[in-house]
C-alpha atoms as a printed R data frame, in Angstrom:
    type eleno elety resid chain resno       x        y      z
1   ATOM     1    CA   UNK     A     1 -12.959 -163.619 45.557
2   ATOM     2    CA   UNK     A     2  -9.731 -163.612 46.019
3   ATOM     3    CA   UNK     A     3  -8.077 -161.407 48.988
4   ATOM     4    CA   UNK     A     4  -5.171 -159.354 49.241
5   ATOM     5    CA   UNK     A     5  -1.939 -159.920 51.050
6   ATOM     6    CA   UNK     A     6  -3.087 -156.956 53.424
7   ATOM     7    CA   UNK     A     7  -5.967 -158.474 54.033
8   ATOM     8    CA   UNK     A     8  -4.231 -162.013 55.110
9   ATOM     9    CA   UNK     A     9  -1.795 -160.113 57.409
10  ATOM    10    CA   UNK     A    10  -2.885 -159.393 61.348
11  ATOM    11    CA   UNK     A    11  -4.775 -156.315 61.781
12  ATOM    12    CA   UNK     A    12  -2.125 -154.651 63.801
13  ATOM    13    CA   UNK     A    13  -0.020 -154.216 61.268
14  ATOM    14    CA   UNK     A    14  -2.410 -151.107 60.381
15  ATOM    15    CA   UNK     A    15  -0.626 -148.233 61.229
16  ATOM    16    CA   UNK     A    16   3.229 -149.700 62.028
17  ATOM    17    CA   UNK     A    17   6.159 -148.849 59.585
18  ATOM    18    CA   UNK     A    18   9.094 -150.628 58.926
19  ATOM    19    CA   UNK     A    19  12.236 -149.605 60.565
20  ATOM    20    CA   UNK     A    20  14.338 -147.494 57.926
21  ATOM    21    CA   UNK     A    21  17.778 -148.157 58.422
22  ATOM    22    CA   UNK     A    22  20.455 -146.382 57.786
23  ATOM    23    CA   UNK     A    23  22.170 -147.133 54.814
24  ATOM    24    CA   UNK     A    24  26.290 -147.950 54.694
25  ATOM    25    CA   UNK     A    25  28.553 -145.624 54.811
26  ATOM    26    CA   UNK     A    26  30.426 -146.995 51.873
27  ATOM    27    CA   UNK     A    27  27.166 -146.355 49.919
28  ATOM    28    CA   UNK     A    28  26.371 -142.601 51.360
29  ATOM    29    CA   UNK     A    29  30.131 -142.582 50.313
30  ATOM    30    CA   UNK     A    30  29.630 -142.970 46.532
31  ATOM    31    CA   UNK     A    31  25.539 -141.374 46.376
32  ATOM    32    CA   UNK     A    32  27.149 -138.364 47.706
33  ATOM    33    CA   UNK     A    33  30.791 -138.416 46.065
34  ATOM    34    CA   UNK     A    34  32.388 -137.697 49.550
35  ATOM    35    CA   UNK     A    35  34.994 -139.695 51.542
36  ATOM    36    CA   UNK     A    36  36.171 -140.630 55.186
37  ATOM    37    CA   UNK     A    37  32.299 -140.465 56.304
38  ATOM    38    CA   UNK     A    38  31.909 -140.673 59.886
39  ATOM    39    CA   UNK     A    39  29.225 -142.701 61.487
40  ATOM    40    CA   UNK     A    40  27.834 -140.822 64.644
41  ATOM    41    CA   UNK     A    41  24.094 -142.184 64.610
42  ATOM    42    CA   UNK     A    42  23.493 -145.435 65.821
43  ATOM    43    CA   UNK     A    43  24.782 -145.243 69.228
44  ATOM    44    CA   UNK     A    44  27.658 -147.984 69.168
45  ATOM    45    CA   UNK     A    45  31.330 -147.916 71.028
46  ATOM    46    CA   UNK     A    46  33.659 -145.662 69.068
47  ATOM    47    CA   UNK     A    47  36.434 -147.872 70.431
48  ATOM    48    CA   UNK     A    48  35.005 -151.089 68.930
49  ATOM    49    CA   UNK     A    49  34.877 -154.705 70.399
50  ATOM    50    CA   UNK     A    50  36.978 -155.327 73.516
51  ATOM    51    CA   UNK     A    51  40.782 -157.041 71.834
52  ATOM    52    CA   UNK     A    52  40.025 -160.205 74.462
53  ATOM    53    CA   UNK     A    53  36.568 -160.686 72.622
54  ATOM    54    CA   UNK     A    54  38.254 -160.467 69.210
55  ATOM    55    CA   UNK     A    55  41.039 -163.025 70.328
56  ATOM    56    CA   UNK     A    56  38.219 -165.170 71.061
57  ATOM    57    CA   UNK     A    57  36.413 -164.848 67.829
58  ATOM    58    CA   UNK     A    58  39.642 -165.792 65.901
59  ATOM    59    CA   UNK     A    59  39.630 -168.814 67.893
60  ATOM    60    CA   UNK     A    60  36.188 -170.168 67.634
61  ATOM    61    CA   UNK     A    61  35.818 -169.673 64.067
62  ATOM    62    CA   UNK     A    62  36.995 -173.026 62.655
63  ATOM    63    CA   UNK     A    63  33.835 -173.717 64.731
64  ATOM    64    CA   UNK     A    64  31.277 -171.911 62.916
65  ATOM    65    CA   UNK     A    65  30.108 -175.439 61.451
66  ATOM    66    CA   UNK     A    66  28.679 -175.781 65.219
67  ATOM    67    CA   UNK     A    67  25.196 -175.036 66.238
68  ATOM    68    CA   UNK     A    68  25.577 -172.722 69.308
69  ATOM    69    CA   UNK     A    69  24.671 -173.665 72.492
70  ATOM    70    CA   UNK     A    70  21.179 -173.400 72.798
71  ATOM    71    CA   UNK     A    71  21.047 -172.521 76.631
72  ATOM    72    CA   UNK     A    72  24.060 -170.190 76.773
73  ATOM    73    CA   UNK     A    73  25.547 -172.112 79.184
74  ATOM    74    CA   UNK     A    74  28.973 -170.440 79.798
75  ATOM    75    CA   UNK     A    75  27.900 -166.931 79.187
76  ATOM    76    CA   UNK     A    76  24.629 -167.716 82.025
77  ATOM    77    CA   UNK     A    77  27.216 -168.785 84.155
78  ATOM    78    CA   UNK     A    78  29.438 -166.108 84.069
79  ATOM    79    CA   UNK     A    79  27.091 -163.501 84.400
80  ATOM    80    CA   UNK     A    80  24.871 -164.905 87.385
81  ATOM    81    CA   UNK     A    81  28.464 -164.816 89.059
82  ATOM    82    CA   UNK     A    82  28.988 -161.240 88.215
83  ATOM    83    CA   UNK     A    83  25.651 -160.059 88.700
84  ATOM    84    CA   UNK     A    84  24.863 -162.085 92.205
85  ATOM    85    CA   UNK     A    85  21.892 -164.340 90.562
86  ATOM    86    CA   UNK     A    86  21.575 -167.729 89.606
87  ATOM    87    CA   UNK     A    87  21.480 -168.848 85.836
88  ATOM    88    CA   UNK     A    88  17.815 -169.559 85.978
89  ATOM    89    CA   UNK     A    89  17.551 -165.662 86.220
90  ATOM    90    CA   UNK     A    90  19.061 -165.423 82.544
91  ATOM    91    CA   UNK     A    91  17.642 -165.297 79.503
92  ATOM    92    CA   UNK     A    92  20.139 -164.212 76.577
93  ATOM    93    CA   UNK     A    93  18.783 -162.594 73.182
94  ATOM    94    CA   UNK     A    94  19.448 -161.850 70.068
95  ATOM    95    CA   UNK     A    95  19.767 -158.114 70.887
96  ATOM    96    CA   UNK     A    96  17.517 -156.814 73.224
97  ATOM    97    CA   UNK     A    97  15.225 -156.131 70.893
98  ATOM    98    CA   UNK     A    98  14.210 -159.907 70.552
99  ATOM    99    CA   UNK     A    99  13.985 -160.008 74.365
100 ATOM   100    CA   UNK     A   100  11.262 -156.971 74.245
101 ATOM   101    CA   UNK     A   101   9.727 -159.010 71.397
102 ATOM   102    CA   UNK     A   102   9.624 -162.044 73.817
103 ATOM   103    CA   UNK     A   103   8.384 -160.437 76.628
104 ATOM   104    CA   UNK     A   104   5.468 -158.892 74.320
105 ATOM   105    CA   UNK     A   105   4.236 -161.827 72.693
106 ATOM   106    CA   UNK     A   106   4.491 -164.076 75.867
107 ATOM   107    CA   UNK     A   107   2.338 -161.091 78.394
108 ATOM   108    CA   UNK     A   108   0.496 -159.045 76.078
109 ATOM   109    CA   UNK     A   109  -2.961 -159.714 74.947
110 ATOM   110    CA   UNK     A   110  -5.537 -157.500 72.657
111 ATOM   111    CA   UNK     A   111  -7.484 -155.057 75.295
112 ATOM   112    CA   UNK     A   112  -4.229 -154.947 77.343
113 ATOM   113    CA   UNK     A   113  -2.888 -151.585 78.328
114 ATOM   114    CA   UNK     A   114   0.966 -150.865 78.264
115 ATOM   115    CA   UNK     A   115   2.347 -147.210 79.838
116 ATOM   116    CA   UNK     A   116   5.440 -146.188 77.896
117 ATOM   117    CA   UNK     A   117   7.057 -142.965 78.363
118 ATOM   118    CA   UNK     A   118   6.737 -140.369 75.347
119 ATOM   119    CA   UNK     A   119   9.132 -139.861 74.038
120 ATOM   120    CA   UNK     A   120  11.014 -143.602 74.479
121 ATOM   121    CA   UNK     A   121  12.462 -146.259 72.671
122 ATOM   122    CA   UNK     A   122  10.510 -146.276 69.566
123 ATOM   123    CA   UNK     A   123   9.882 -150.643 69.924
124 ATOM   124    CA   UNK     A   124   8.076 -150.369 73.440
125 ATOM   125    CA   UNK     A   125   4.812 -148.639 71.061
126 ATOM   126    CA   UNK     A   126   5.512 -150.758 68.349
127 ATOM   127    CA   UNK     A   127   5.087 -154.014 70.249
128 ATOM   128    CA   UNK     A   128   2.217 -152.990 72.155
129 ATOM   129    CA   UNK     A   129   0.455 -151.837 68.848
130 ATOM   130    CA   UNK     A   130   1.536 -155.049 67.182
131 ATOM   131    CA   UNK     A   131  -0.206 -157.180 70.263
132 ATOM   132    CA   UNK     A   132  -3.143 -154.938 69.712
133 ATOM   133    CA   UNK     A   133  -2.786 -153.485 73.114
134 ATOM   134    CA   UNK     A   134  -3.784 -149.885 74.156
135 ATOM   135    CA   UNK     A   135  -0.797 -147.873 74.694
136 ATOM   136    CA   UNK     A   136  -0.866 -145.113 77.098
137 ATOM   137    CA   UNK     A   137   1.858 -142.510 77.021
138 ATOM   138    CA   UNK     A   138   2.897 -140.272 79.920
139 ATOM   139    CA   UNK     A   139   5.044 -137.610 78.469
140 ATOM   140    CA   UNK     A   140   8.599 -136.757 79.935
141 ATOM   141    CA   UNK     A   141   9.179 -134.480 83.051
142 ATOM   142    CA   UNK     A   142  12.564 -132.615 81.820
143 ATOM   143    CA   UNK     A   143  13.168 -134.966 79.487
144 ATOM   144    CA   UNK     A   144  12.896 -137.745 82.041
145 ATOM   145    CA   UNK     A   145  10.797 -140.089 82.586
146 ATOM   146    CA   UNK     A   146   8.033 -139.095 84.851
147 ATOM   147    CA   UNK     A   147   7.378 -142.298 87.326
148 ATOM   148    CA   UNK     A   148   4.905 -140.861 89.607
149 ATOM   149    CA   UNK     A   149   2.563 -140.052 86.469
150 ATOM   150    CA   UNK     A   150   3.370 -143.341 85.097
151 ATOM   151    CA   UNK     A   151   2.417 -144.950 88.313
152 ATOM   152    CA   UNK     A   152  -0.714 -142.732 88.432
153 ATOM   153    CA   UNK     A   153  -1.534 -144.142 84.936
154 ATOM   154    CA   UNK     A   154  -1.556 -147.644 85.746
155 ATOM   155    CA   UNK     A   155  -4.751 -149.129 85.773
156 ATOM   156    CA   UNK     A   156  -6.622 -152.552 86.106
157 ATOM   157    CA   UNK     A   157  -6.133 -153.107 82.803
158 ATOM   158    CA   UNK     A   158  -2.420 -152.629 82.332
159 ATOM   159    CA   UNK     A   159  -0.205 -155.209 82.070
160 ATOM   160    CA   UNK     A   160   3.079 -153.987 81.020
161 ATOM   161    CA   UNK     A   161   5.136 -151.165 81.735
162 ATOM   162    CA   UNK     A   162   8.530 -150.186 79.764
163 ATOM   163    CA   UNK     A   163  10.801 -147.975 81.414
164 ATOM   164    CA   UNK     A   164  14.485 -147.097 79.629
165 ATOM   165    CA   UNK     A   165  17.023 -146.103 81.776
166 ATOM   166    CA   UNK     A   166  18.846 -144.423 80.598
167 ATOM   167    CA   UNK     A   167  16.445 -143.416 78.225
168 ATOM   168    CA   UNK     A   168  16.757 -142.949 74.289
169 ATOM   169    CA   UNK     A   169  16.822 -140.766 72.775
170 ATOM   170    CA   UNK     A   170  17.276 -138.764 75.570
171 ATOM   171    CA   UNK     A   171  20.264 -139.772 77.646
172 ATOM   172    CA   UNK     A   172  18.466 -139.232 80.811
173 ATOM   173    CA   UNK     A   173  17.662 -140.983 83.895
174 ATOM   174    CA   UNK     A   174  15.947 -141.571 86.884
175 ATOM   175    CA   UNK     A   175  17.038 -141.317 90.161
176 ATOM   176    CA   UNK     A   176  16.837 -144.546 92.390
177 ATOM   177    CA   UNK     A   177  15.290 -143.594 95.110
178 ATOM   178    CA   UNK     A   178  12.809 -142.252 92.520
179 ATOM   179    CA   UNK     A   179  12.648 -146.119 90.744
180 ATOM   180    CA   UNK     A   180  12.218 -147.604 94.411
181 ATOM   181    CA   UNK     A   181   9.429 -145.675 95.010
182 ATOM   182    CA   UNK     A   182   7.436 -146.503 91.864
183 ATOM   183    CA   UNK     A   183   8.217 -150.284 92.404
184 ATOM   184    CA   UNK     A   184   6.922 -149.814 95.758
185 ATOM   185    CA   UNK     A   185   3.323 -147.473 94.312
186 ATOM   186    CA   UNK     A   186   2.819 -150.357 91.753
187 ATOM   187    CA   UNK     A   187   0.611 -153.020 92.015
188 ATOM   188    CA   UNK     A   188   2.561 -156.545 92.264
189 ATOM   189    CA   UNK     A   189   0.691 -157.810 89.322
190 ATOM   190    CA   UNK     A   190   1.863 -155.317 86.765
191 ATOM   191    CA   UNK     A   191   5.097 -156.451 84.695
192 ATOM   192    CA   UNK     A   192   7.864 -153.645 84.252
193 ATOM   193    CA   UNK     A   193  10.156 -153.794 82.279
194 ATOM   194    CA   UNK     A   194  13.801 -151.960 82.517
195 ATOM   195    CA   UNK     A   195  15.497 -151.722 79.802
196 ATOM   196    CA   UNK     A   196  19.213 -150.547 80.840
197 ATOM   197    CA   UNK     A   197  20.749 -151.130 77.544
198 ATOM   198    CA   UNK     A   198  23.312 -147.912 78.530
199 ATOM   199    CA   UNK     A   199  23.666 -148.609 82.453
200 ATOM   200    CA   UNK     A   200  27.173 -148.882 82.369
201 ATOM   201    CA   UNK     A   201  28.053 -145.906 80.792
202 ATOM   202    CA   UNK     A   202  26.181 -144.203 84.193
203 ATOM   203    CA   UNK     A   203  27.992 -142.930 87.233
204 ATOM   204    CA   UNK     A   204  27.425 -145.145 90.210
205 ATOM   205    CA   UNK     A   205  25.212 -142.737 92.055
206 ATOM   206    CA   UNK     A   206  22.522 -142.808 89.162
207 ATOM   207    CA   UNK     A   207  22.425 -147.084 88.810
208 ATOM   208    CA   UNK     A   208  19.524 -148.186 90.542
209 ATOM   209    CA   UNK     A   209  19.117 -151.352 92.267
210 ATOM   210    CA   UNK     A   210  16.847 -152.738 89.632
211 ATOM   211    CA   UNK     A   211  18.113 -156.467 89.938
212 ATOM   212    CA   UNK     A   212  16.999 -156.186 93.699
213 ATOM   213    CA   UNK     A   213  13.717 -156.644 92.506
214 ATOM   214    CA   UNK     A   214  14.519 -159.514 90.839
215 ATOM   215    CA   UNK     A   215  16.011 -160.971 93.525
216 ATOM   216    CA   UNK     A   216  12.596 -160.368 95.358
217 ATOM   217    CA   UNK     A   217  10.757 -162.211 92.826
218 ATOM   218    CA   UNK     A   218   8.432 -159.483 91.392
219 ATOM   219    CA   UNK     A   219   7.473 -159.498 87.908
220 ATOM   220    CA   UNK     A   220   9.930 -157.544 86.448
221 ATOM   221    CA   UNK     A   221  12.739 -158.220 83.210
222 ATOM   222    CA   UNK     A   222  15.629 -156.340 83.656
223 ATOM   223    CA   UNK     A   223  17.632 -155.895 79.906
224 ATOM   224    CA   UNK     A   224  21.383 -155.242 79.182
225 ATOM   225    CA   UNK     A   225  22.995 -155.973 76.281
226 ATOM   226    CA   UNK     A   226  26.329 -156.300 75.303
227 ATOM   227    CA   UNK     A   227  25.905 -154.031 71.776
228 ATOM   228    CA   UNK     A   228  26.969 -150.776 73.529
229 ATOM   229    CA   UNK     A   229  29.720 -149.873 75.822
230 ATOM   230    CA   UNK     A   230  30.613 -154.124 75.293
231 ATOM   231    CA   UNK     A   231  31.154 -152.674 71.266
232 ATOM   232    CA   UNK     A   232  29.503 -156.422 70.311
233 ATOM   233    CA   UNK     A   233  26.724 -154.449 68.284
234 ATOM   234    CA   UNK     A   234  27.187 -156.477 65.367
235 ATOM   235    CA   UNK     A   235  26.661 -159.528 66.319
236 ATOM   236    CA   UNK     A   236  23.824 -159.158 68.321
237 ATOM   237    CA   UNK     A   237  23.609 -160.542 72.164
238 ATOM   238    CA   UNK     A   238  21.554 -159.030 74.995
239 ATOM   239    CA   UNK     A   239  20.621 -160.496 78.084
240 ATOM   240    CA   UNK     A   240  17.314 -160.111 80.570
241 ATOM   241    CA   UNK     A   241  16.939 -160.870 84.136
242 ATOM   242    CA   UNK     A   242  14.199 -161.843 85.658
243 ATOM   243    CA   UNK     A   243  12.376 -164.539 88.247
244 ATOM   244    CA   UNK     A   244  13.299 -167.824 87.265
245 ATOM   245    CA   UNK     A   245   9.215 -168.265 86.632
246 ATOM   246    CA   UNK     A   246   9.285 -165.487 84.167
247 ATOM   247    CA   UNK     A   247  12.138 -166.591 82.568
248 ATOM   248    CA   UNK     A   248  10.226 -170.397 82.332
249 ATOM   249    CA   UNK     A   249   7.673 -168.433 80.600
250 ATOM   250    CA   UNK     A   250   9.718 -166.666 78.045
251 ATOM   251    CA   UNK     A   251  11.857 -169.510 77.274
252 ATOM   252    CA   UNK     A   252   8.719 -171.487 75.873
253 ATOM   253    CA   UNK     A   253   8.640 -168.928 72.698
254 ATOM   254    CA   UNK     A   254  12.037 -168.239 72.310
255 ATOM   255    CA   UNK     A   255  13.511 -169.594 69.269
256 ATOM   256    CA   UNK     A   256  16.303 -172.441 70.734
257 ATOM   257    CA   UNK     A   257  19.437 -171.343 68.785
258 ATOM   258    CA   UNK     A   258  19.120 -167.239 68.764
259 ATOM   259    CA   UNK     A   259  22.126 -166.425 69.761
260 ATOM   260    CA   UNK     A   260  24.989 -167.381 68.086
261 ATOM   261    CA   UNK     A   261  27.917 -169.088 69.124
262 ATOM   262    CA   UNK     A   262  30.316 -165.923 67.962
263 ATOM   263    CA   UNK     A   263  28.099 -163.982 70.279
264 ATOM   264    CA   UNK     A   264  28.341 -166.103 73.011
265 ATOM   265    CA   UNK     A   265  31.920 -166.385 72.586
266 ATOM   266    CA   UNK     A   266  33.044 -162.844 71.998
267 ATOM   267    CA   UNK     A   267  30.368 -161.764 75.060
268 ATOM   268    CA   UNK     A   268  31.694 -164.124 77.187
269 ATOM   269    CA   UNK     A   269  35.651 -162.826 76.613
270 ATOM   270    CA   UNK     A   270  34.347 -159.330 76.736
271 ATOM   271    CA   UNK     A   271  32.581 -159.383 80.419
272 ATOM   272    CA   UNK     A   272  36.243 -160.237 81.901
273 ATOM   273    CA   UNK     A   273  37.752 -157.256 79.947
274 ATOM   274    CA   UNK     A   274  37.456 -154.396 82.857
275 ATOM   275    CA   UNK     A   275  40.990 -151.953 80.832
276 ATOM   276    CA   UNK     A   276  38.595 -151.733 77.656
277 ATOM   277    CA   UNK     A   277  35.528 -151.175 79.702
278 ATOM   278    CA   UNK     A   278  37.270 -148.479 81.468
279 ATOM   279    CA   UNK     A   279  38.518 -146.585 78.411
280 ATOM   280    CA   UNK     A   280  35.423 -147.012 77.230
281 ATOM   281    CA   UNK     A   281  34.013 -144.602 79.988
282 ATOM   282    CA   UNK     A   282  36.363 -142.334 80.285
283 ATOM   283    CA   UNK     A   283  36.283 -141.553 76.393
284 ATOM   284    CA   UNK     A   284  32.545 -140.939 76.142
285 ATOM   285    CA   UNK     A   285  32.952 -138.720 79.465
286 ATOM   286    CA   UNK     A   286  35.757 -136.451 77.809
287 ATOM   287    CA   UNK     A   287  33.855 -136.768 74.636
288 ATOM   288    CA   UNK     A   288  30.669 -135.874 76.324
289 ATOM   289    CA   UNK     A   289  31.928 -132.907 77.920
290 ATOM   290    CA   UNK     A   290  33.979 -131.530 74.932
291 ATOM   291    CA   UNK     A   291  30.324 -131.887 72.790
292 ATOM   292    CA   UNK     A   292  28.717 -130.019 75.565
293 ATOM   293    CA   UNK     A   293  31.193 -127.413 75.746
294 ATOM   294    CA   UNK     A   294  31.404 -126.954 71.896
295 ATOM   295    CA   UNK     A   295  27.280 -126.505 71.691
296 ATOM   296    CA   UNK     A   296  26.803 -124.467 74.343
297 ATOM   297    CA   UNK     A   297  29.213 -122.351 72.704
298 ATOM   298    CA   UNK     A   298  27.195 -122.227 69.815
299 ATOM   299    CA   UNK     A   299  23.304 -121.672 71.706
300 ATOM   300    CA   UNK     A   300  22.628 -125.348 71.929
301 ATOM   301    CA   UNK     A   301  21.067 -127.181 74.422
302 ATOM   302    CA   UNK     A   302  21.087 -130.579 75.356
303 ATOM   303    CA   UNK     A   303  19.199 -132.571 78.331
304 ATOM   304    CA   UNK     A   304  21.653 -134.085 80.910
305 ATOM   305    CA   UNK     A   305  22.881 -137.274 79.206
306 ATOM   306    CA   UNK     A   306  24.069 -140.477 80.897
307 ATOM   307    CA   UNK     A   307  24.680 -142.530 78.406
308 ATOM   308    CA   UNK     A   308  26.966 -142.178 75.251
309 ATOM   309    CA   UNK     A   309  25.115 -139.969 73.200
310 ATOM   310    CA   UNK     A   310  23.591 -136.918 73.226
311 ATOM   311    CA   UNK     A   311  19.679 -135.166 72.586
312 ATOM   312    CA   UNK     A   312  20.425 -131.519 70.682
313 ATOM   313    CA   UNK     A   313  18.019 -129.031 70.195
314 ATOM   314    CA   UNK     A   314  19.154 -127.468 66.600
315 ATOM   315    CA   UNK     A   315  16.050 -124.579 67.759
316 ATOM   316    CA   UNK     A   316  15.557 -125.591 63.934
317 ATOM   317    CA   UNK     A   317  13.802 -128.463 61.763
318 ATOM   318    CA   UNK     A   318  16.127 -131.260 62.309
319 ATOM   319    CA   UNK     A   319  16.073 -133.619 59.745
320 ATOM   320    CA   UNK     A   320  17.498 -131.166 57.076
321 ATOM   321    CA   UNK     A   321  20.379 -130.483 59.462
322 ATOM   322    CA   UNK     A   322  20.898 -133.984 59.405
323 ATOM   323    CA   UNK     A   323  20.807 -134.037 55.614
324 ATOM   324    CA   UNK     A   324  23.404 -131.017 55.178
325 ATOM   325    CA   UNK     A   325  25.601 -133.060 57.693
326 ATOM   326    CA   UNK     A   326  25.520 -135.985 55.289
327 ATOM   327    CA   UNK     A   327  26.858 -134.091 52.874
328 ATOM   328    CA   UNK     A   328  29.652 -133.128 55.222
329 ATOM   329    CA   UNK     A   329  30.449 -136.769 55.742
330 ATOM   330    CA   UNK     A   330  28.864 -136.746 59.409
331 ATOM   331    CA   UNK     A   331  26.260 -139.434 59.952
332 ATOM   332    CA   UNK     A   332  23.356 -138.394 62.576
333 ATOM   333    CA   UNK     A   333  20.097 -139.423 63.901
334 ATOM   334    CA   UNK     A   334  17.527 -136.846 62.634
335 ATOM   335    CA   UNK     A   335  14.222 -137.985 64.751
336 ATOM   336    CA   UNK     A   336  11.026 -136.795 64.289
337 ATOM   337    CA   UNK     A   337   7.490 -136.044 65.838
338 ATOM   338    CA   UNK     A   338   5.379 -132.572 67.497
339 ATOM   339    CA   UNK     A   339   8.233 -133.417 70.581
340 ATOM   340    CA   UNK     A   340  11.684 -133.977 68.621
341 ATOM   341    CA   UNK     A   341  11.100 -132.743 65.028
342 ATOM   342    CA   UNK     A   342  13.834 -129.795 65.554
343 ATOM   343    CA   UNK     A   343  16.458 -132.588 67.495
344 ATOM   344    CA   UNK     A   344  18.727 -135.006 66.425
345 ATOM   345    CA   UNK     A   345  20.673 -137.423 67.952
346 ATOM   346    CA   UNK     A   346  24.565 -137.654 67.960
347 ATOM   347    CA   UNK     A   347  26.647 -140.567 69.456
348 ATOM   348    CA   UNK     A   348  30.043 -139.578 71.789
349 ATOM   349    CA   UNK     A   349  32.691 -140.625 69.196
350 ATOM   350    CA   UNK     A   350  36.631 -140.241 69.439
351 ATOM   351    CA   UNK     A   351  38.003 -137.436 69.769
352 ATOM   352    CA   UNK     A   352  38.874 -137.258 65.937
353 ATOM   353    CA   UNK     A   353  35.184 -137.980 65.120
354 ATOM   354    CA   UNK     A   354  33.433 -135.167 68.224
355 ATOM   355    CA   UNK     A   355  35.908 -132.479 66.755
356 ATOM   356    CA   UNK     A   356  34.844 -133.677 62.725
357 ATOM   357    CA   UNK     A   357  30.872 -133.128 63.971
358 ATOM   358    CA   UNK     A   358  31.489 -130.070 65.678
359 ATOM   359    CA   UNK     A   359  33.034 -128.129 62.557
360 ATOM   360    CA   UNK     A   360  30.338 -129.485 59.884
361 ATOM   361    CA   UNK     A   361  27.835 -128.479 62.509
362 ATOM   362    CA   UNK     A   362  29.430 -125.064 62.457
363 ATOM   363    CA   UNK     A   363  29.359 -125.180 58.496
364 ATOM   364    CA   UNK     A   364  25.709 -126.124 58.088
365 ATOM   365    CA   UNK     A   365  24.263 -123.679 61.231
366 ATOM   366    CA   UNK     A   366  26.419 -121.037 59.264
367 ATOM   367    CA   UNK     A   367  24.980 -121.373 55.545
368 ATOM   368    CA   UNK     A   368  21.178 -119.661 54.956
369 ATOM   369    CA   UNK     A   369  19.403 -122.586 53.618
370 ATOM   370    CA   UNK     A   370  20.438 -124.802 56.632
């Protein structure tokens, strides 16, 4: 008899969906007849790449013939200088999504438990589900994560646990004295995982000393990426650090060219480039606080982002808001679920782009149907 394709595939594939996209905005351009779209959903520098990693790009094209370098070499370097470590801490990506995939498939087992916070990055579950693991999720305390449930949660059996900070889709984050004390309530055996893809964009008094406990050798991966305030989104480079051990381990599965040599290139030029990171900042804190203003002003709320987008409560079902604001030309993230089904999500843009949402908002909240 012969067997399906569904039947061929693993079993814990049961239950996932794909990641939908969304789709160009040349092509919601012509579906919806409408021009100068706006694209406010996905989270990504409104300023673009830093002009020192584009000079570099145009330079190391003529060597796109070249296999990158498989060990990241230059880029390691450079950042175990920055960030006080030794190259042997690194481990570069393609994105940080590959370097949550690594971590899953090299730790996780079936029968493994894996606290997530709920809601979170949407990949922590998936992985865990995909590993066949049991995932057990502590919901948010004021839209942050709650660490001394999630420490309270952690059993024999777990092995993993994914923390975002800040978090998304929520823009929140923990305190450090609050991180410090769950490191120090954990047992030493359980991995954690920080993902810290928006740490940059937070004010010094919120950035925890996460690569401290690195430095002390206890299991845990610490992820940045250079997609976000970097504005490298496109092509895809992220970066973990962890024990050089750890690091041993997750080099055996990861693939030995994933990050391309534009990637490399362009990160490595952008790290050095402290004017764009610095207009970076101070244009998703004006932006944040015009946004902030502007809702208010119209009965929104929104929990206390620190990273460059921002969580609104539309006290309404979201994902036709998000629809109407298609048509207006404004691209947002409509989410979903019992916790975020009247939210969406809306990335700190230029001023242009803040003051182009704002009035379509106004539009749609104002019309019957919205």
């Amino acid at each position: 008899m012969t067997r399906l394709l569904a039947d061929l595939a693993s079993p814990y594939l049961q239950g996932l969906t794909p990641y939908i996209p969304g789709k160009p905005i040349g092509e919601v351009e012509r579906e919806l007849g409408i021009a100068g779209a706006i694209k406010l959903a996905s989270n990504e520098n409104p300023l673009g790449p830093s002009p020192l990693a584009l000079r570099a790009l145009r330079g190391m094209l003529s060597e796109s013939h070249r296999y990158p370098d498989g060990g990241g070499y230059y880029l390691k370097q450079a950042l175990a200088k920055r960030l006080d470590l030794t190259p042997g801490h690194l481990i570069l990506g393609n994105g940080c999504n590959e370097l949550l995939e690594l971590a899953a498939r090299c730790f996780l087992l079936p029968g493994d438990e894996v606290v997530i916070a709920e809601p979170a990055f949407v990949i922590y579950g998936m992985l865990a589900h995909l590993q066949g693991c049991v995932t057990v999720r502590v919901p948010l305390d004021a839209w942050t994560h709650d660490l001394e449930a999630m420490a309270k949660a952690v059993t024999p059996k777990t092995k993993i646990v994914f923390i975002g900070n800040p978090n998304n889709p929520t823009g929140t984050a923990v305190r450090p004295a609050e991180l410090s004390a769950f490191m120090h309530a954990l047992p030493e055996d359980v991995i954690v995982v920080i993902d810290e893809a928006y740490i940059e964009y937070s004010p010094p008094e919120m950035v925890p000393d996460s690569l401290g406990f690195v430095r002390q050798g206890r299991p845990v991966i610490v992820l940045r990426t250079f997609s976000k305030i970097y504005g490298l989104a496109g092509l895809r480079v992220g970066y973990g650090m962890a024990p050089p051990s750890m690091v041993e381990l997750l080099d055996r599965v990861r693939a030995p060219f994933n990050v391309n040599a534009l990637a490399q290139c362009a990160a490595l030029a952008a790290l050095d480039d402290k004017a764009h990171l610095a207009d970076s900042r101070a244009t998703n804190e004006r932006g944040k606080a015009y946004l902030l203003e502007q809702l208010h002003r119209l009965g929104l709320d929104c929990p206390p982002s620190v990273a460059n987008f921002l969580l609104v409560d539309l006290k309404q079902e979201g994902r036709a808001v998000a629809d109407a604001l298609l048509r207006e030309g404004v691209i947002v993230r409509p989410l979903g679920g019992a916790t975020l089904k009247n939210h969406i999500r809306v990335t700190i843009g230029t001023p242009p782009e803040n003051e182009r949402f704002i009035e379509a908002l106004k539009a749609v909240l104002e019309k019957p149907s919205a």
